[in-house]
Structures are given as C-alpha cells and as structure tokens.
BALOBA-1460 file (C-alpha; in Angstrom, 3 decimals):
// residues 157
<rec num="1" residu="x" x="2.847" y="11.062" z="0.024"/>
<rec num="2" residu="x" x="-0.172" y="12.495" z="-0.999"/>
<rec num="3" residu="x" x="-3.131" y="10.871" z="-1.669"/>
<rec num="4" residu="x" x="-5.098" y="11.032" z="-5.017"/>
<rec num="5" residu="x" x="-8.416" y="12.294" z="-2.844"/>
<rec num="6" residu="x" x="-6.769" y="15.145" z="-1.930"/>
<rec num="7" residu="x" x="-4.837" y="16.481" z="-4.738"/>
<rec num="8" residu="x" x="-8.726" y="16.031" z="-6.679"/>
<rec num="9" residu="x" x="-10.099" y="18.516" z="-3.667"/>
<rec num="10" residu="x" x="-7.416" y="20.639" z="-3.621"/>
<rec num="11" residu="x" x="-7.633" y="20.868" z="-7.539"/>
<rec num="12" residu="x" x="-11.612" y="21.308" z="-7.047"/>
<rec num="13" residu="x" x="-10.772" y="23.722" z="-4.854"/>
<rec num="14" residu="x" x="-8.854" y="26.132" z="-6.516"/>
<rec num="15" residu="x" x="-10.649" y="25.667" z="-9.734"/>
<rec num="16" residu="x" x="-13.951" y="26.806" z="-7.866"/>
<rec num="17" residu="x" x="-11.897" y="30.199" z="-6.291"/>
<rec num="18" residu="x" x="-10.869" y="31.143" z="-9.911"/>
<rec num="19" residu="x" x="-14.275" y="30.390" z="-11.576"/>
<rec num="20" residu="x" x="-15.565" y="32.287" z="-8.369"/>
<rec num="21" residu="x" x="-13.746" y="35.756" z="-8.714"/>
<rec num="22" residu="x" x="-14.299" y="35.532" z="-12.742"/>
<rec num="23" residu="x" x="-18.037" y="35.468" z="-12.305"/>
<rec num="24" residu="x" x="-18.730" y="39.316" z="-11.789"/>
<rec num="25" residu="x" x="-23.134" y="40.184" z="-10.444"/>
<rec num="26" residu="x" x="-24.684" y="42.588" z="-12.244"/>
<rec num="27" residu="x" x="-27.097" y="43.314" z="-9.691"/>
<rec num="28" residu="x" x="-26.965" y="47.276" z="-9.209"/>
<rec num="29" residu="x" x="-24.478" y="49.760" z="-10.310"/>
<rec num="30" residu="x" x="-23.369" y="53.578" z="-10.350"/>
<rec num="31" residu="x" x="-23.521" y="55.839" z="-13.852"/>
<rec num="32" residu="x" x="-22.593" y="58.634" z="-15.110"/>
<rec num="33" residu="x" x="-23.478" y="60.770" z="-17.479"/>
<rec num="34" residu="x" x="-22.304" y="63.583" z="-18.194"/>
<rec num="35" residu="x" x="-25.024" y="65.742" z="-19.577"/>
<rec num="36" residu="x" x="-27.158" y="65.126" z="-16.222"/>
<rec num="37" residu="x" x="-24.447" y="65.814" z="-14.073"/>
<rec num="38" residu="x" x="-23.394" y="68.651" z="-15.632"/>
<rec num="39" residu="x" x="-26.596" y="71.033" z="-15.071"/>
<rec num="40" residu="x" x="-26.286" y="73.438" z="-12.627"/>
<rec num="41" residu="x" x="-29.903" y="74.451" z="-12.063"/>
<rec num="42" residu="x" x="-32.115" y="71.858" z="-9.853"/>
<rec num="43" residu="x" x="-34.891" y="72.074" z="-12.513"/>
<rec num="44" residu="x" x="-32.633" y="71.266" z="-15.431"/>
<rec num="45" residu="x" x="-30.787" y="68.751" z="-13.546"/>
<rec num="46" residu="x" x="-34.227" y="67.094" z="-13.120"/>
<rec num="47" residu="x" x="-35.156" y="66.917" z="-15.965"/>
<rec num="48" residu="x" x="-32.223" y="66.009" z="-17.888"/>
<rec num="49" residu="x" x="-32.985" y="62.524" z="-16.010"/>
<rec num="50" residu="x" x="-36.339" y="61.891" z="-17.869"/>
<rec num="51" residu="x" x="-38.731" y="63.849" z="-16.188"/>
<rec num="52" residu="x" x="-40.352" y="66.248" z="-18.740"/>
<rec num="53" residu="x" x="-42.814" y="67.708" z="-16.354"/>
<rec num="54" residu="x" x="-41.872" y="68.414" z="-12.775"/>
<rec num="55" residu="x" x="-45.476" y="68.397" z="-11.572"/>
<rec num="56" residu="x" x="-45.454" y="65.127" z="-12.895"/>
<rec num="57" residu="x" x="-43.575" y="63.596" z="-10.394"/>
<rec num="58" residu="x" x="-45.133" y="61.461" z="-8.322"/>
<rec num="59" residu="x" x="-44.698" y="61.383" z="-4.187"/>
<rec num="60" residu="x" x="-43.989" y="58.312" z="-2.885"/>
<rec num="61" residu="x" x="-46.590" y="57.823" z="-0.517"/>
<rec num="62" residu="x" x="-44.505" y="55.892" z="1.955"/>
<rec num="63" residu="x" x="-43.013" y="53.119" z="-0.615"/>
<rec num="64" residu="x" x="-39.499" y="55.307" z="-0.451"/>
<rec num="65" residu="x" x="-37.819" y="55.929" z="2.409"/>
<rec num="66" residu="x" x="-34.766" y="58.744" z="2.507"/>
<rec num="67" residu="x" x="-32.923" y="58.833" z="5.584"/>
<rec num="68" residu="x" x="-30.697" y="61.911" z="6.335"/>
<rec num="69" residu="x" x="-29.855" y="63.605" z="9.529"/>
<rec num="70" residu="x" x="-31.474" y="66.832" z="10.077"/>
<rec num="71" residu="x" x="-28.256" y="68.685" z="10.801"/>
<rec num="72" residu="x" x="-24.641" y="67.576" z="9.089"/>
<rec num="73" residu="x" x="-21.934" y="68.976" z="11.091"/>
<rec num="74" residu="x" x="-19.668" y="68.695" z="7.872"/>
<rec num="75" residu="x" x="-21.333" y="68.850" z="3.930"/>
<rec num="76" residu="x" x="-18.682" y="67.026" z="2.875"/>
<rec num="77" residu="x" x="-19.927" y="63.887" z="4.582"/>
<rec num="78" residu="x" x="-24.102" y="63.736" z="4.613"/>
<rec num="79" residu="x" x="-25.171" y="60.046" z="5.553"/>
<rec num="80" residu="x" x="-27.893" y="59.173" z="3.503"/>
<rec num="81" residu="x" x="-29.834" y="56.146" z="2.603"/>
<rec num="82" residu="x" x="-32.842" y="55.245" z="0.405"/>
<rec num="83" residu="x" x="-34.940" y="52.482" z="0.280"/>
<rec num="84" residu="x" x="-37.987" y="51.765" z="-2.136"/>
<rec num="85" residu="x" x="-40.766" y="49.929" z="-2.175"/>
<rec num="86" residu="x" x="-41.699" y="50.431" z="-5.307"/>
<rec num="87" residu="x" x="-42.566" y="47.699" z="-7.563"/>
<rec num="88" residu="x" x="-40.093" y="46.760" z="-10.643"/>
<rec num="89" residu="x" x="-37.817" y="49.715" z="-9.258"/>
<rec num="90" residu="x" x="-35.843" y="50.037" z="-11.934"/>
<rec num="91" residu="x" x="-33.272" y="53.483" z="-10.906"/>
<rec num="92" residu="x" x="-32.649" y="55.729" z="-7.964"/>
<rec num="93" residu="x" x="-31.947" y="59.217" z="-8.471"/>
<rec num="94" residu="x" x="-30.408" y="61.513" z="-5.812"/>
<rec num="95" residu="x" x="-30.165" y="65.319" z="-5.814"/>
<rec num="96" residu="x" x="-29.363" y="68.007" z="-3.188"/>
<rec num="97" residu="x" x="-30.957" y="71.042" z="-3.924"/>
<rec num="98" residu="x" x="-28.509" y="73.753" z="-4.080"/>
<rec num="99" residu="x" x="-25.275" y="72.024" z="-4.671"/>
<rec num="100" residu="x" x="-22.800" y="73.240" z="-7.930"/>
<rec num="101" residu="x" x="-24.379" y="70.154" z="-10.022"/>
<rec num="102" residu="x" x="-27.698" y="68.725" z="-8.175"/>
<rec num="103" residu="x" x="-27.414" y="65.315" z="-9.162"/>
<rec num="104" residu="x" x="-25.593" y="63.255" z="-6.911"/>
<rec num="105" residu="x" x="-25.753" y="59.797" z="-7.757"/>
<rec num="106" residu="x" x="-27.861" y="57.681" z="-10.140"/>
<rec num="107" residu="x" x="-28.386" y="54.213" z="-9.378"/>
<rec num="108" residu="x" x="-29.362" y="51.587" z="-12.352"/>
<rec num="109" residu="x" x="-31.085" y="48.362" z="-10.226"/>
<rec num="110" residu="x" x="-31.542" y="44.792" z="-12.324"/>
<rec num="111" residu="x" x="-34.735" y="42.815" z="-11.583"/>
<rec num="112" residu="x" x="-35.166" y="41.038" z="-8.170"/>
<rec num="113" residu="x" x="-32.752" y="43.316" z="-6.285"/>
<rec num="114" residu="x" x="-33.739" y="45.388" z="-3.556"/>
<rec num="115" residu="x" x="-33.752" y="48.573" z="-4.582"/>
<rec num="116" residu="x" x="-31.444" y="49.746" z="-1.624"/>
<rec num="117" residu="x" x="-28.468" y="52.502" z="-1.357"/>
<rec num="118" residu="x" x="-26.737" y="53.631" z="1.307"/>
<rec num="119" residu="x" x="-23.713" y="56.419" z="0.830"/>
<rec num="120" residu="x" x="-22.303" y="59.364" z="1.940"/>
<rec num="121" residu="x" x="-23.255" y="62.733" z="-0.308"/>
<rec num="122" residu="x" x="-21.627" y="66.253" z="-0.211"/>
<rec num="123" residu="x" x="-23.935" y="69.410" z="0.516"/>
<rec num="124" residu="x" x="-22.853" y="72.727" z="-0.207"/>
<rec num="125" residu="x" x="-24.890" y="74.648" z="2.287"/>
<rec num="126" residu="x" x="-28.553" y="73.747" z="3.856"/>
<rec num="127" residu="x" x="-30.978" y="72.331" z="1.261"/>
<rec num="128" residu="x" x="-33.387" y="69.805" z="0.805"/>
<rec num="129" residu="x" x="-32.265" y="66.155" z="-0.597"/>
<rec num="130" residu="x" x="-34.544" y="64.487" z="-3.216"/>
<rec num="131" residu="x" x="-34.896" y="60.654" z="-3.890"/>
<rec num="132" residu="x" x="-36.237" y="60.455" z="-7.320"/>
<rec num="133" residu="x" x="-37.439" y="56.752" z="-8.300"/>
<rec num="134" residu="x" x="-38.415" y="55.009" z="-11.799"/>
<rec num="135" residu="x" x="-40.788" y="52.356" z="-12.041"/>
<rec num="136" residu="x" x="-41.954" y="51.062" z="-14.994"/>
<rec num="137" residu="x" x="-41.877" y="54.563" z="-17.054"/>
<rec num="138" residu="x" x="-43.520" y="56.695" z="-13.798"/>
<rec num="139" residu="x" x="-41.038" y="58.466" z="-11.650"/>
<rec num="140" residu="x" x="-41.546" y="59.382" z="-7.685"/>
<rec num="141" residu="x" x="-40.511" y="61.270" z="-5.772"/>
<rec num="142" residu="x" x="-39.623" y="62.053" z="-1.438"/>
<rec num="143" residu="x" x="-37.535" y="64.682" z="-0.229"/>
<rec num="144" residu="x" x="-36.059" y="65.842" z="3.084"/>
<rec num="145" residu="x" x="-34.455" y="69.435" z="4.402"/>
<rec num="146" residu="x" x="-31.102" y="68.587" z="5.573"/>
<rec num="147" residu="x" x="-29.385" y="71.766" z="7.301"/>
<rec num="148" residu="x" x="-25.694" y="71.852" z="7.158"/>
<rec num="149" residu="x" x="-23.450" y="73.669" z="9.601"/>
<rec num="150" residu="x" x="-20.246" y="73.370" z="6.784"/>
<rec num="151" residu="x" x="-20.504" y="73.250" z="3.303"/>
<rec num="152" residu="x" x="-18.918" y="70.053" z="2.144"/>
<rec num="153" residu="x" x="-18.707" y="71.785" z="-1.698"/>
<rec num="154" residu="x" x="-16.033" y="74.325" z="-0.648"/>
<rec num="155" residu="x" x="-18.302" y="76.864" z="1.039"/>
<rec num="156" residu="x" x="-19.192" y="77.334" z="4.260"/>
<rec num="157" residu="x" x="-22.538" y="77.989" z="5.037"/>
C-alpha cells in the first residue's frame, strides 16, 4: 500500500514536469524576414537591416568578438561565433560578403541575456564575415576575411 506522502510527491512531481515544459524563455531567438534576406548586393542587404548610412557604422572597438577560422575546408560548414560586449545589446546581425543573399542570420536578444551566438554559416567562396550589432539605436560593426577552399553555396571556389 501506498502511503498518502508519496502519492502527494509523486502528484507534486508530475504537476511541476508539466508546468515545467509549458513555460517556454523568451530569452533570444532567430528571424526572418524576408525583405532583408532577400537582397543580393552586400550594401543593400545592409541596409535593409536599419543602417541608412554605411559609414555610419560603428567598429566595435574590442566589445564584439567574431570568431571564424581563417581557412574553411568546406563553405558549407564555417564555424563561427560572436560575442558582444556591448551594453543593452539588443540584435546580432551576420553577413558573409559575397554569398547569393549576404545576410545570414539575425539574432533578436531580450534584456539581461548575454548577447552570445554560436553556429555554423555557409560561404560561397572566400569573403569577409561581418558581425553587425544594435545597441540602443547605434549599430557596430567587426569583420573578419575567412578564405574558403569549397564553396558551401554550390560553387566551388
């Protein structure tokens, strides 16, 4: 027989594991849209992310950190991972140069989160990779060349 104790902490129990999956963080996500991943031309993709004036961005004088490998045996698979900073970080834009549609990834970061992404992106040939970060209205920027051996885009380079 089973004691009233423990049916009340196996109840607890599973009670917690269902309130547990239901509750869903909202602490940094992915987006898309489509306009800004559509552009073809680095410039335009740029700027279709807020930045009227390229020679307004910013460089990140050592608050952003992009790590790529200097040489990527295979584009299809780039390691990459940035790291701001920045106060009140707010998004994380990446973009490699002279892919089909620059704009990689955009990353959307809620307050008291470490603005922090780590991924694989795919390079079409040898380029440079840009980390473009908003902070309260100003965006900055940090790039890096990254020279790939095979395009990951379905060129070779």
């Amino acid at each position: 027989m089973v004691s009233e104790a423990h049916q009340r902490r196996i109840f607890l129990k599973s009670a917690l594991a269902v309130i547990s999956s239901l509750i869903v963080p909202s602490v940094g996500y992915s987006r898309w849209d489509k306009n800004a991943y559509n552009k073809t031309e680095i410039v335009a993709s740029v700027q279709s992310v807020g930045v009227t004036n390229l020679a307004d961005l910013r460089e990140g004088g050592g608050k952003i950190t992009l790590l790529t490998p200097k040489i990527a045996e295979n584009g299809a698979i780039v390691p990459i991972t940035v790291n701001s900073k920045i106060p009140n970080t707010e998004r994380i834009f990446i973009f490699a140069e002279k892919n089909p549609q620059p704009l990689v990834s955009d990353y959307v970061f809620t307050p008291h989160v470490e603005p922090f992404v780590a991924s694989r992106i795919k390079m079409s040939e040898t380029a440079f990779v840009h980390a473009i970060v908003l902070a309260e209205g100003v965006f900055y920027r940090t790039a890096r060349e990254v020279k790939v051996t095979i395009g990951g885009c379905g060129e070779d380079s």
